[in-house]
N, C-alpha and C positions, 0 to 999 in steps of 0.2 A: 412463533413463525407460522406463517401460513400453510395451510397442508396442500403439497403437491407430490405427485411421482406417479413412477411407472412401478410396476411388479411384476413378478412372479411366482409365485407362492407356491411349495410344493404341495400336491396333494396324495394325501393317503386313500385308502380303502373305503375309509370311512368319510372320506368328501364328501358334500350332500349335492356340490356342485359340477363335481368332474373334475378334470384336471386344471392344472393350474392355469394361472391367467395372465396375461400383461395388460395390466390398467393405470388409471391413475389422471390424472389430473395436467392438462398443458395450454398452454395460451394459444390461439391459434389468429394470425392474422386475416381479418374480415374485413368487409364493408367497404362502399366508395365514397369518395370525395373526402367532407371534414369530418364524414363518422367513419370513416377508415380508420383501424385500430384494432390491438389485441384482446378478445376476450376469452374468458377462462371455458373450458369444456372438458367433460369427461370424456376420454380416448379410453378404448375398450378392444382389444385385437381378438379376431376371429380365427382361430388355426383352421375350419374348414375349408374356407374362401378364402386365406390370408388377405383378409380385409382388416384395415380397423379402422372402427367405427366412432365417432362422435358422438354425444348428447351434450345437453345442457347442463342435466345435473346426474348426480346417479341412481335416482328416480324415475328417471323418465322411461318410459317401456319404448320410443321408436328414435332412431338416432337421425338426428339434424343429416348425415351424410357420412361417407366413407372413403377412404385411401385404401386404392389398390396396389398392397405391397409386393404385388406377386411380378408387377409389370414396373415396378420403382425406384428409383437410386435417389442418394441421399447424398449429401455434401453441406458443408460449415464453412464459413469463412477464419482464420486465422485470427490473431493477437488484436488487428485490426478491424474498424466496425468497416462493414459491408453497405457499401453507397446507398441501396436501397432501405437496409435497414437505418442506416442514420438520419434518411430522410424522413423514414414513416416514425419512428420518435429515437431523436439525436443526442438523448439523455440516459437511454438504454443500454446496460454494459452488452457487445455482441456475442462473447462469449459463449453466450445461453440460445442461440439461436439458429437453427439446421432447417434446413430447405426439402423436400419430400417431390422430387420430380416425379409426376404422373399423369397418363391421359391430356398429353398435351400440355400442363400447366405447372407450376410452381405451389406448391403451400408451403407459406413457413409458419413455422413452430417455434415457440421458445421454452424452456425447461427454467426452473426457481433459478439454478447453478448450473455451472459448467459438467459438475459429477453428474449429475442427472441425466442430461443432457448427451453423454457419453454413454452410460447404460441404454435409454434408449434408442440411438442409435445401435448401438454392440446386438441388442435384441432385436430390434425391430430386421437387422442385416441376416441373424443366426433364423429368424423365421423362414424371410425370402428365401432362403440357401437352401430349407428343410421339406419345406413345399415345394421348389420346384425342383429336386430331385426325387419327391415323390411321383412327378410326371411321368418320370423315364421308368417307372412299374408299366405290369402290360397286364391289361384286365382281359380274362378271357370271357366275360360275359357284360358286353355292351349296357346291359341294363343298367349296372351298379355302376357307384365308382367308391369302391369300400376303401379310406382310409386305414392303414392299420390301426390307427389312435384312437378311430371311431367306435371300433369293437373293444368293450370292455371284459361280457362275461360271455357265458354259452358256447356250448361247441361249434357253431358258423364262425366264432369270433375267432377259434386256434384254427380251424381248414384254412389252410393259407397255401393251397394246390392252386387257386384261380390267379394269381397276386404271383409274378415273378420280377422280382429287382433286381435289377443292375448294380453289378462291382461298384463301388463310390470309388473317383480317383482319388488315389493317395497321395499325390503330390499336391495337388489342390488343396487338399486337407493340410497337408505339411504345411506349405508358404501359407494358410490361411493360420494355423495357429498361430506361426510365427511374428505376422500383422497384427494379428491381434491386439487391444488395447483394454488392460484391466480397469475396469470401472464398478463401485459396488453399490448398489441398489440406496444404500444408506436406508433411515427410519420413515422417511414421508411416503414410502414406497406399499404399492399392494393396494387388494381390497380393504382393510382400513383405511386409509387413504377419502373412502367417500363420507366416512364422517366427520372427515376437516371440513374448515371452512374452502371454499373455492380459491384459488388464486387472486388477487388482487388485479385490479388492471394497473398496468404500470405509467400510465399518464391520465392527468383528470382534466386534461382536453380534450381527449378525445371521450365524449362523451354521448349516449345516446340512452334514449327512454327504453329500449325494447334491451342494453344490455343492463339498467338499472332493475326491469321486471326481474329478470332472471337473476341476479344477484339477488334481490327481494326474496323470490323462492327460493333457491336454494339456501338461504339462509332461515327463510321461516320453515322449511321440511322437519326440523328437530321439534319441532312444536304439535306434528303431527301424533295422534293419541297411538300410542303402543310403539312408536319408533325410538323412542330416546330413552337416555335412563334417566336415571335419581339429577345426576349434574345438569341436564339440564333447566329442571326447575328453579337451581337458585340464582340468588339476586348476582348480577354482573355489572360492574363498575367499570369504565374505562375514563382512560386518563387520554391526553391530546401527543402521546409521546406512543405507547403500544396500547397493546389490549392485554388486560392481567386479570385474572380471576382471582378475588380477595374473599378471604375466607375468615370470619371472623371467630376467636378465641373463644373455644366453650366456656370457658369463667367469663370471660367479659360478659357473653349475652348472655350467660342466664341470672349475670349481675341487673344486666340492663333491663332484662324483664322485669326482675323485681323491683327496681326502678320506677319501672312505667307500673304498675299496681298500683305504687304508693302514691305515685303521682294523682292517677285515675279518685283514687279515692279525697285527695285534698283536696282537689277539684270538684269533687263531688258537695265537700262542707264549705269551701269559700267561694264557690257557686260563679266558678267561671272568673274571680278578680282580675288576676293576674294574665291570664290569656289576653284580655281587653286591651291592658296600658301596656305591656310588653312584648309585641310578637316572640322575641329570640326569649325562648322560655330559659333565665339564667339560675333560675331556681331548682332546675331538673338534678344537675349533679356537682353542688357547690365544689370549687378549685380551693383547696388553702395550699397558700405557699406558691411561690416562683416555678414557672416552666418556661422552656426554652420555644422562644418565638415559631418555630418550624411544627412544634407539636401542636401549635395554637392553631397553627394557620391551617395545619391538616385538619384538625378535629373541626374547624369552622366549613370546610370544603365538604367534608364528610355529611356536616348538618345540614349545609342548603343543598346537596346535593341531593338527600335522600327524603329530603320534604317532609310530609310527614310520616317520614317512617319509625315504629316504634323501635327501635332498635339503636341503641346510641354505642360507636366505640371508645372506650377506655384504652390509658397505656401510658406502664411505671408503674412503680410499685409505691410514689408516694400516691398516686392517684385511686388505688385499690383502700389502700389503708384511709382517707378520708372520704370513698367513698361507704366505706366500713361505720365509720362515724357517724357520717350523715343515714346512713338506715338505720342508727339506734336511736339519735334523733326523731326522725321521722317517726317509728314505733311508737314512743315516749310521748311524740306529739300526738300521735292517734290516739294512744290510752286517753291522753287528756280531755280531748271532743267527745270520747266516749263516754269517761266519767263525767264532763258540763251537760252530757245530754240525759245521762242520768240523772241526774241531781235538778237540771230542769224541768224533767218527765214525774220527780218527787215533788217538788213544790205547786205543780199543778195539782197531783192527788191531792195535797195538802189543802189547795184552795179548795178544790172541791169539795172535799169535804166541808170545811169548815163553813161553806155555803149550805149545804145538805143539813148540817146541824144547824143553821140560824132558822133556816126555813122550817123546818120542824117545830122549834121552839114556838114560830110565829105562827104556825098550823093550832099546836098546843095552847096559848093565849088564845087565840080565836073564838078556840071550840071550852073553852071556858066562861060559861056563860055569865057566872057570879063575878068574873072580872071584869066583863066588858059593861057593866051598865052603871059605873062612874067614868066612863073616856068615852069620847066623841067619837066619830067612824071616822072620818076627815082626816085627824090627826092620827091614826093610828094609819091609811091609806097613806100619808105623806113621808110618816115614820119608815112604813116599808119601802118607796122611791127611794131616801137619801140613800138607807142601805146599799140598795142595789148600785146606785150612781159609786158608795163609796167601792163594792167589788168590781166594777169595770176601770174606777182608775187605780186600784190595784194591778189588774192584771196588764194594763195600760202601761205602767210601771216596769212591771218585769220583762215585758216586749221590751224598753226602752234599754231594759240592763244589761238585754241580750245583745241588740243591737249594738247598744256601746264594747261589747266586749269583742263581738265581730272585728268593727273598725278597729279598736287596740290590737287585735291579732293582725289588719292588713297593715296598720303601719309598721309594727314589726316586719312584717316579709320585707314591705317597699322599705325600709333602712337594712335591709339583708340584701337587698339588691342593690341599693346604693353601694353599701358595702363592696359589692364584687367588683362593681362599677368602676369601682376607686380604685381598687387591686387592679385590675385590667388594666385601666391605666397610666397604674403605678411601674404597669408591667411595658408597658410602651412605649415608655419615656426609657427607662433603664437600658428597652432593647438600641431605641435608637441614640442613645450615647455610647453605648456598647458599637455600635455602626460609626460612629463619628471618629471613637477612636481606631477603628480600622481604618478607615478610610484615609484618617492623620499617619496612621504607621505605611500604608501601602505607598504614598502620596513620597514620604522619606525613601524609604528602598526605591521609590521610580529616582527620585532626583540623582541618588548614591550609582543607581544604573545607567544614569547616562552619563555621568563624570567616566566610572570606571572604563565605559564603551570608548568615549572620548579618547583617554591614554592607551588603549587597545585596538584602533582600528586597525591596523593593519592584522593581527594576530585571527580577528575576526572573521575579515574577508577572503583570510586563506582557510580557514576552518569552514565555512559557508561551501566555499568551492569543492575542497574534500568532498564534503555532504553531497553537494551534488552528484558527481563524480559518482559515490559510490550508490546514490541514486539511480543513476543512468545506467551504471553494471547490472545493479540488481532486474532494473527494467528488463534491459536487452538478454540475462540471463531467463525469463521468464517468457519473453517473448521468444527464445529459439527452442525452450519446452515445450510452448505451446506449435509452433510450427512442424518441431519434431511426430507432438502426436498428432497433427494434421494429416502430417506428408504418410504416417504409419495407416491412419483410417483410409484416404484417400487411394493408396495403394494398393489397400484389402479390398477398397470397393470397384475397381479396377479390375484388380483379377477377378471378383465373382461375377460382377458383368459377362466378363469373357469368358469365361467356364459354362455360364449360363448359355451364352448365345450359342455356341459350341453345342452343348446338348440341343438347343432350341434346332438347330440344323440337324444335329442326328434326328431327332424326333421328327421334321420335317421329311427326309429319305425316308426314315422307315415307312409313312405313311404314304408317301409317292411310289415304294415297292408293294404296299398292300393294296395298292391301289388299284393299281398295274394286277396282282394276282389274282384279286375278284374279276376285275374286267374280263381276264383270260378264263376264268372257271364262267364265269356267268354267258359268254360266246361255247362254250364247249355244253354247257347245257341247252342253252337255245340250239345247236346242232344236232345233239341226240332228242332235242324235241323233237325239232323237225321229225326226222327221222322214225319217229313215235306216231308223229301224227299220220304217216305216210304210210304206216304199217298198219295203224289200222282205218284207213281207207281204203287200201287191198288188202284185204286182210288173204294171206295165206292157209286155205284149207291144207296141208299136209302137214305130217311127223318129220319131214325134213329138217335141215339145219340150215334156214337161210343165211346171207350178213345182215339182215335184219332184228332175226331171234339173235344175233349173238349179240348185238346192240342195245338189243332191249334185259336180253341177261346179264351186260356188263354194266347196266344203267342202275337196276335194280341190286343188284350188290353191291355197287357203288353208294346208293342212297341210304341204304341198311350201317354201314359203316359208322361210328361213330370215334369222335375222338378221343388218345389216349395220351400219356405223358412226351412228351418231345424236346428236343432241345430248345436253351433259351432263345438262341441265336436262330432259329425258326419262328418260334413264337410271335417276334415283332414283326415278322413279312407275310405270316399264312393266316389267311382270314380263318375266325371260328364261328360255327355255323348251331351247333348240338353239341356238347358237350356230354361226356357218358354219366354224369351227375349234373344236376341243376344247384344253385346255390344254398341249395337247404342240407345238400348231401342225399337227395331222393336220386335213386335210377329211371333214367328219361325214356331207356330203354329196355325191355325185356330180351332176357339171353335165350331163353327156347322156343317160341312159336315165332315161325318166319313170318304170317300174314300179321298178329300184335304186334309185332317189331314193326314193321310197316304202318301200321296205325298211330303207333306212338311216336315214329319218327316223325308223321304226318302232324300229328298235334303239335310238336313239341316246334315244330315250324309253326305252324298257327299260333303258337303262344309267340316266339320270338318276333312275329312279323306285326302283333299287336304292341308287344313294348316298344317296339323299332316308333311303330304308328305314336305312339303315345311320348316319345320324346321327339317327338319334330314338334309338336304341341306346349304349353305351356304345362309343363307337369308338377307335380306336385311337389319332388323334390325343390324346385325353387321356393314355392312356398312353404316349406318348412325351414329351408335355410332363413325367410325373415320371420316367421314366427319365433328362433331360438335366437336370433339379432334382436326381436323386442323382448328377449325372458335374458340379455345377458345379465341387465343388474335387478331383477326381482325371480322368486322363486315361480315356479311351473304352478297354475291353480285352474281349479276344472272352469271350463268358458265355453260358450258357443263357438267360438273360432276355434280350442282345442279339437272339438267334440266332432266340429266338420271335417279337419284334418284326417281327424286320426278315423272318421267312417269312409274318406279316399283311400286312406292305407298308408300303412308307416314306411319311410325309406327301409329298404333295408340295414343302413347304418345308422340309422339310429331308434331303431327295433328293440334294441336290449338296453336303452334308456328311459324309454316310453312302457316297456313292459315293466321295467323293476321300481320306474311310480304308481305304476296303475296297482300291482300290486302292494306298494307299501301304502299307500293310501286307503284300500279294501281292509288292511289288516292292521291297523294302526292299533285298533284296541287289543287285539293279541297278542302285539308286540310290547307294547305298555305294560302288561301283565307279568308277560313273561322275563325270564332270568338270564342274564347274558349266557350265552356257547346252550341256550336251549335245545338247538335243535342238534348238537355234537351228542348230548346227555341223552336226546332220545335213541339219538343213533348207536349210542354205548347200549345201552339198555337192550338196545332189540337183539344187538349181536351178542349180548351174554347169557339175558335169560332166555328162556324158553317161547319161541313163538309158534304162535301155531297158523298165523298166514305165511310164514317164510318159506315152506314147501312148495307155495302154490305161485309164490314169488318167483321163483327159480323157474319153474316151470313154463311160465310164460314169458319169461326178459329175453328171451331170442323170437318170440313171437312177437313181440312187441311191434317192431318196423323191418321185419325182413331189407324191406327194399330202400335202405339208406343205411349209409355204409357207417353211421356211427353206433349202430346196432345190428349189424349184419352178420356178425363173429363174437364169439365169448371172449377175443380179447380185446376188444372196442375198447375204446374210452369209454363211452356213452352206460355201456352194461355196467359198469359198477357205480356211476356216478345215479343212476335210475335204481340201480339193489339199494343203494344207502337211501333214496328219497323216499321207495314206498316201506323199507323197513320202519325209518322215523313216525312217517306218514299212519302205518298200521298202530306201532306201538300208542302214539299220541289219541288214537279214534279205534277202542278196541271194540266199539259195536259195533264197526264198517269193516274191518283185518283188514281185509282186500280184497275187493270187486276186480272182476276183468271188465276193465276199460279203465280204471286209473292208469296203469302202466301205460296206456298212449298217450293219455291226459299228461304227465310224469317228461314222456319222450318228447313231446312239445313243447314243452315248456326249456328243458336242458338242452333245446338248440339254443335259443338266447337269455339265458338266465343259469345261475351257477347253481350249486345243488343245493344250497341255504334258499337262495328266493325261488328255487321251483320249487323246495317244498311250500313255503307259504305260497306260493300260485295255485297249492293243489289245494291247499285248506281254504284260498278264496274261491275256489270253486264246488267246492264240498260243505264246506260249511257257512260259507256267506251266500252267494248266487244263487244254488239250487235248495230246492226244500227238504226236510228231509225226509230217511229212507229213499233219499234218489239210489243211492247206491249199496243200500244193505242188501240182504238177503232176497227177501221179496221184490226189491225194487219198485215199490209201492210210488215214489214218486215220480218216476219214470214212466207206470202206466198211468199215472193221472196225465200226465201231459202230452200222450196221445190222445186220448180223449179231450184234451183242450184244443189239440192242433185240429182235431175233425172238425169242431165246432169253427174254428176260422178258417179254416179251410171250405165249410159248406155258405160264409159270412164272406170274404175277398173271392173264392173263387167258384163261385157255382153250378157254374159250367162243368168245369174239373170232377166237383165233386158229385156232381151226378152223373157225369159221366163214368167216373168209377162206382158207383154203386148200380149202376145197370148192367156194368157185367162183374160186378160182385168182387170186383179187386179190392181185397184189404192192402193199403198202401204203407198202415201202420208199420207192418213188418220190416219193411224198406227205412221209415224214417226212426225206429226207436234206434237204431244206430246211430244215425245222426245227432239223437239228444244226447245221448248215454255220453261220447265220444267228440262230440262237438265238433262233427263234419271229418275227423281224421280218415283219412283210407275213402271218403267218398267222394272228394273234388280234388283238383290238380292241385299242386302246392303254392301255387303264386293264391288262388283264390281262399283256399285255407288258412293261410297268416294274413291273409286282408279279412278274412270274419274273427280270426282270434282279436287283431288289433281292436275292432268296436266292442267285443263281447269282453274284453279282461276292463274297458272301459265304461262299458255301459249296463253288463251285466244281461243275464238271461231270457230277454225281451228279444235280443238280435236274433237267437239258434230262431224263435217264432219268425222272424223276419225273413231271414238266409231262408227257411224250408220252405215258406211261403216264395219267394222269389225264382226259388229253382224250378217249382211246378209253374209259374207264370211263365220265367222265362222259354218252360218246350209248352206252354201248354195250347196248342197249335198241333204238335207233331202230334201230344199225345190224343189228341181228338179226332184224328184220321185212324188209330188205331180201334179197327171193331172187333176186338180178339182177346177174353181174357188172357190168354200166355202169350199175346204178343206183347197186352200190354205192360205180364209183371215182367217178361226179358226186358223190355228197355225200361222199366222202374228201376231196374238192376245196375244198367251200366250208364244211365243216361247222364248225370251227372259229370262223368268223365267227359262228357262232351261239352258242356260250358266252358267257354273260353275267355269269352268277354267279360273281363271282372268291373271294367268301367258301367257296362251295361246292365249287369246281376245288384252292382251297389245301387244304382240311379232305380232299379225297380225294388226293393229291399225299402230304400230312405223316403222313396218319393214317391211313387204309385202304388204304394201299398197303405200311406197314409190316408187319416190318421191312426193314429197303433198305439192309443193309451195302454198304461199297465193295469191301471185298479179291474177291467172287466176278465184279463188276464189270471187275476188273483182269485179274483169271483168264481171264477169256473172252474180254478184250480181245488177253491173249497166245496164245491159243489161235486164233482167228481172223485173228492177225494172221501166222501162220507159214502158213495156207492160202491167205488171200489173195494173198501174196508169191508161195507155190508157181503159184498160178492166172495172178500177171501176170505169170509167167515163162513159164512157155507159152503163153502170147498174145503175148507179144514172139517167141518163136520159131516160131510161126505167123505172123507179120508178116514176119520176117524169109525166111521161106522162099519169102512171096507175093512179097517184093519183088524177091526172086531171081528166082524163075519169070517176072513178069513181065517183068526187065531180058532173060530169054534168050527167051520165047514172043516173037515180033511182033504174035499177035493180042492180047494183053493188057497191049502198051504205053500203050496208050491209057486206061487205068486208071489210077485215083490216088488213094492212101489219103490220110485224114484229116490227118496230119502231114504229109503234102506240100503238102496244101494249105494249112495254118498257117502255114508255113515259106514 
């Protein structure tokens, strides 16, 4: 049967896909005029957009178009076919057929069966329901719109402070159970489902070239190298009735092999005979004895059908048993050609020789000189001709003998063929008198059947009637089951209409009161504007208390304010403006310095009023929603079009999808290697034995990120989920233990990634990205690459960098943090996971990029700076000021090009061989000091750095 359906396939942990899907295969009515008609498409439903999607086949990366299920009702016609449908093809049971109102129009759909048919409806209804009560959530930060479903791992994904939902009604729920209509997915269902064949179109009138293309491909896609398995390689036979995969008998064919060998080789000694005068080669695998005409006629369908395929079937076991005969036969015959060719290959030596001895003789007479001078030369010269004449009709001879025995051996074959000839025959004649008298006996029972009908008519035509009768029951029992489940569906989709449009109007007030509530806040600020501005246009020289000053200090407390937890029933009416955390779980605000607070409320508006800016615009978010619309039926792989995405920046929902491939992808050969619950065992391990970075662990995990609240407390989540990553982390790489600056490395990563893939996030960045000794002791690779950043720094910005080397500002200082750390703690956090997202992607090339881009972006401000300490204060905090992440990316990807890696690499080895030189003579300057000191007494009292560690 044809593979069609819809699914839903649960998924586990271990999905490689996410969660589960509704797919599958459905007919969808297309086309005008006389190529109007249904063709087959893969349907694909989207839970982000409750979209679902069409293609052609399940290959295809971009879908032919979509239904919007989020705005659509569904409905089926009853027992009865539906006018339209009988029209578009009147042969069609309607059953299988449901209509998808949306945007104005109609599409119908038809399902293999009526059960199908009912699942997807049941699901595609259970979607609508689930999305559009996810509406009536209230986002308290504009920017996102976080599905709960969309977050998988990470601690942004359990902060569900921003995200308040509304009670589900229970009655609603109740009468919708109770509507409900059980339907089970059955087997054609799911993503298997796309290795069937397509649906069939269900009339071959309605035909056109562009649905015979796609049928074409989608049919030849199995043929693609690496797609199919083992089945699809072998031979497939169809009949005019179904299509059946025939799998022939391992005895049989490797009977048949042997067959064909022996053949190959007769063929070889009678030099093609029999192929000449007989196409139908009857000599292949002689029949003894009678078979049943149907076995005949198969095994002859079997042979024209399969041309010249080597491969002949067998079947019965008298058939085995004389094909058993005929290969000892054959053998027996083979010996025999072998030994005539021997025996012929003998009597040639034979001649030869016995030529080689005459000739000798006659060499011998020659060279005898006392013999030759009574015989004439002539005669003895004629002597030797006859000879020769009599050895070439010798061998003349035995050509003849051979030949003669050839032809003896083909007449035999051809009276072996005749033989079968006559069997077959014999066979034909038997079968068709065998037919004759069937036909005399059926011919009797007709005659005896219509006497009997004769003296029973009446008996008959009350029995006919009956039949009907209970025909017509059984109908109209059928037909009021199927009404029944109509009127049950129809009713369900009734009430969620009306539930829906119900919410659609609360959701509408709510937004007409918040509407209303900005208008009224956004007039009471333009008042105390005013009034601001008014103030200081006369500005008031005295220590008084005007109603001005009180104005302007109720303004300014007012703006300091930030929001805190409130009721739900608030929430939907009162606009949010700052939030006292941003969606990362960072502090937007600082709690002690009143002029910070003010700066930061100031920023944290500039930030909000750039995203606000950026979605009136074509954002990016849409286009990631069709990029994972063309990845629904093929896996994620690295592309120019990824690569651009993800250097825009990743939504924030789906952050912890994007990160947990980039990292499996970095660490595939680690993963390969390694032993299932690997990284459990190392975390066992650090917490039993002895470690000796676990002190220094402790020590810093509240330093970590003060200023976000999932490490703000020893009883975070975050603090233990960060102790178990860098303990693992330490144990696995014990010549690194622990650097300060994994633990942030560690903290970024466990906002969207769980504590297994943040640790493989730290070892792709420790031991894949960066070189090593980034992070050992010395940090040897750390200073090399300020010394690389100088170098393009004085190469993209020259200006810049001469302008810091004239007043002698080492900027190094400023930026080994940014390498160590990878920007943490030194840009806002919206611009921080827009550089992680290209750097977990593209790797360690970006931090060059980002560092270069921040000094372009002020590097303006900082060239009006003529003041060593003016200039390292704002090296210090300048960063904080970047706000434009649209504008930081576009100078980073595009004006900072081109930005090869190999010159990168170069300088990295180049620097890293002076480096080594330099910290080898400061070892030997230590070592000299500690000398001196052990023998001076006045400079025992002295103690270098490592002693004091130590």
């Amino acid at each position: 049967m044809p593979g069609a359906g819809a699914a839903e396939e649960a998924g586990g942990p271990e999905a490689a896909r996410g969660p589960a899907r509704l797919c599958g295969y459905l007919q969808k009515l297309s086309g005008k005029g006389p190529l109007r008609g249904y063709r087959s498409r893969w349907f694909v439903f989207d839970p982000r957009r409750c979209y679902l999607y069409y293609f052609k086949s399940p290959q295809d990366a971009l879908p032919l178009g979509h239904l919007d299920i989020a705005d659509a009702c569904f409905s089926y016609q009853g027992p009865e076919p539906p006018p339209a449908a009988a029209a578009a093809a009147p042969h069609e049971p309607a059953a299988a057929l449901f209509q998808v109102h949306c945007a104005g129009g109609v599409t119908v759909l038809k399902a293999p069966n009526h059960q199908l048919m009912t699942y997807w409806l049941q699901e595609l209804q259970q979607k609508r329901w689930e999305y559009c009560n996810s509406l009536d959530t209230v986002k308290r930060d504009s920017r996102t719109f976080p599905n709960p479903g969309d977050f998988s791992k990470g601690l942004v994904a359990k902060d569900n402070t921003d995200v308040i939902l509304r009670h589900p009604n229970a009655s609603a729920e109740r009468a919708r159970n109770v509507l409900s209509v059980e339907a089970a997915p059955g087997e054609l269902v799911g993503e298997h489902a796309a290795s069937q064949p397509a649906l069939p179109p269900p009339s071959t009138s309605n035909f056109s070239l562009k649905q015979w293309g796609t049928d074409i491909k989608n049919s030849m896609s199995s043929f693609r190298p690496g797609r199919g398995n083992n089945d699809s390689r072998r031979s497939v036979f169809y009949t005019n009735e179904e299509w059946e995969l025939i799998d022939p008998n391992p005895k049989d064919l490797e009977e048949s092999m042997v067959h064909e060998q022996v053949k190959k080789q007769t063929s070889e000694g009678n030099k093609g005979i029999t192929g000449s005068a007989f196409p139908f080669d009857f000599g292949r695998i002689p029949y003894k004895g009678k078979r049943p005409l149907k076995d005949m006629i198969g095994s002859n369908k079997n042979r024209n059908s399969s041309g010249d395929s080597p491969v002949e079937w067998t079947s019965g076991n008298g058939n085995k048993a004389t094909s058993e005969m005929q290969l000892k036969f054959q053998n027996q015959q083979e010996d025999l050609e072998r030994l005539k060719k021997e025996l012929s290959s003998q009597k040639e030596l034979v001649r030869l020789l016995q030529q080689t001895v005459r000739s000798s003789q006659y060499d011998k007479y020659f060279t005898s000189s006392h013999l030759c001078d009574g015989v004439p030369k002539e005669k003895l010269e004629l002597l030797h001709q006859k000879d020769d004449q009599i050895l070439g009709l010798s061998s003349q001879l035995e050509k003849f003998n051979l030949e003669k025995d050839s032809l003896q051996q083909e007449v035999k074959n051809l009276k072996c063929k005749v033989g079968e000839l006559n069997e077959q025959l014999g066979m034909l004649v038997e079968t068709i008198q065998a037919k004759d008298e069937v036909i005399i006996k059926l011919s009797r029972q007709l005659s005896e059947c219509e006497g009997s009908m004769s003296s029973q008519g009446l008996s008959t035509s009350t029995a006919s009637s009956v039949n009907k009768d209970l025909q017509e029951l059984d109908r109209l029992k059928d037909s009021l089951q199927g009404y029944k489940t109509q009127n049950k569906f129809l009713n369900k989709e009734i009430l969620e209409l009306s539930t829906l449009r119900r919410n659609a109007e609360r959701r509408e007030k709510d937004l007409m009161v918040k509407y209303s509530s900005l208008e009224a806040k956004l007039c009471q600020i333009e008042s105390k504007y005013l009034i601001l501005l008014q103030e200081m246009k006369n500005p008031v020289c005295s220590e008084e208390q005007g109603p001005a000053r009180d104005v302007i200090a109720q303004l300014l407390e007012d703006a300091l304010q930030v929001e805190g937890p409130e009721q739900p029933e608030q929430a939907f009416v009162k606009p949010h403006l700052v939030s006292e955390y941003d969606i990362y779980g960072f502090r937007t605000v600082p709690e002690d310095d009143e002029e910070e607070k003010l700066v930061a409320k100031v920023r944290a508006l500039d930030l909000k009023t750039l995203a606000l800016t950026e979605n009136q615009e074509i954002s990016t978010g849409v286009k990631w929603e069709n990029y994972f619309a063309s990845t629904m039926n093929r896996e994620m792989i690295c592309s120019p079009e990824l690569k651009n995405l993800i250097r825009a920046g990743i939504p924030h929902e789906h952050r912890s999808k994007i990160w947990k491939w980039c990292v499996d992808l970095h660490t595939k050969k680690f993963k390969d290697r390694a032993e299932p619950g690997y990284f459990q065992s190392l975390l066992q391990n650090a917490l039993e034995k002895q470690n000796p970075a676990s002190k220094q662990i402790e020590l810093d995990l509240l330093r970590t990120l003060p200023n976000n609240k999932h490490y703000s407390c020893p009883t975070s989540e975050g603090i233990q989920k960060l102790r178990n990553v860098l303990l693992a982390f330490s144990w696995r790489n014990p010549d690194i233990g622990y650097c300060q600056g994994l633990n942030r490395l560690a903290a970024i990563a466990l906002l969207y990634l769980d504590q297994e893939d943040a640790f493989w996030c730290l070892v792709t960045i420790v031991e894949v990205f960066m070189p090593r000794d980034y992070y050992t002791k010395t940090l040897l690779g750390s200073q090399v690459d300020q010394r690389v950043f100088k170098d393009l720094m004085n190469e993209k910005l020259p200006r810049l960098h001469a302008h810091f080397e004239q007043y002698k500002v080492d900027y190094t200082l400023i930026t080994f943090n940014w390498f160590l750390v990878i920007f943490v703690d030194s840009v806002v956090s919206d611009i921080l996971f827009k550089i992680w997202d290209s750097f977990l992607y593209e790797g360690p090339k970006v931090i060059f990029r980002f560092a270069l881009a921040l000094f372009k972006y002020k590097e303006e401000s900082l060239l009006k700076l003529h003041d060593s300490m003016a200039i390292f204060k704002c090296l210090r905090y300048f960063t904080r000021t970047v706000l434009d992440a649209r504008k930081l990316i576009s100078i980073a990807f595009v004006d900072l090009n081109p930005f090869p890696l190999r010159p990168i690499r170069n300088r990295r080895s180049y620097h890293l061989e002076k480096v080594r030189l330099e910290l080898t003579e400061l070892e030997a300057i230590r070592e000299d000091f500690v000398r001196e000191r052990d023998t001076d007494p006045d400079k025992r009292d002295l103690i270098s750095d490592d002693d004091e560690d130590s």
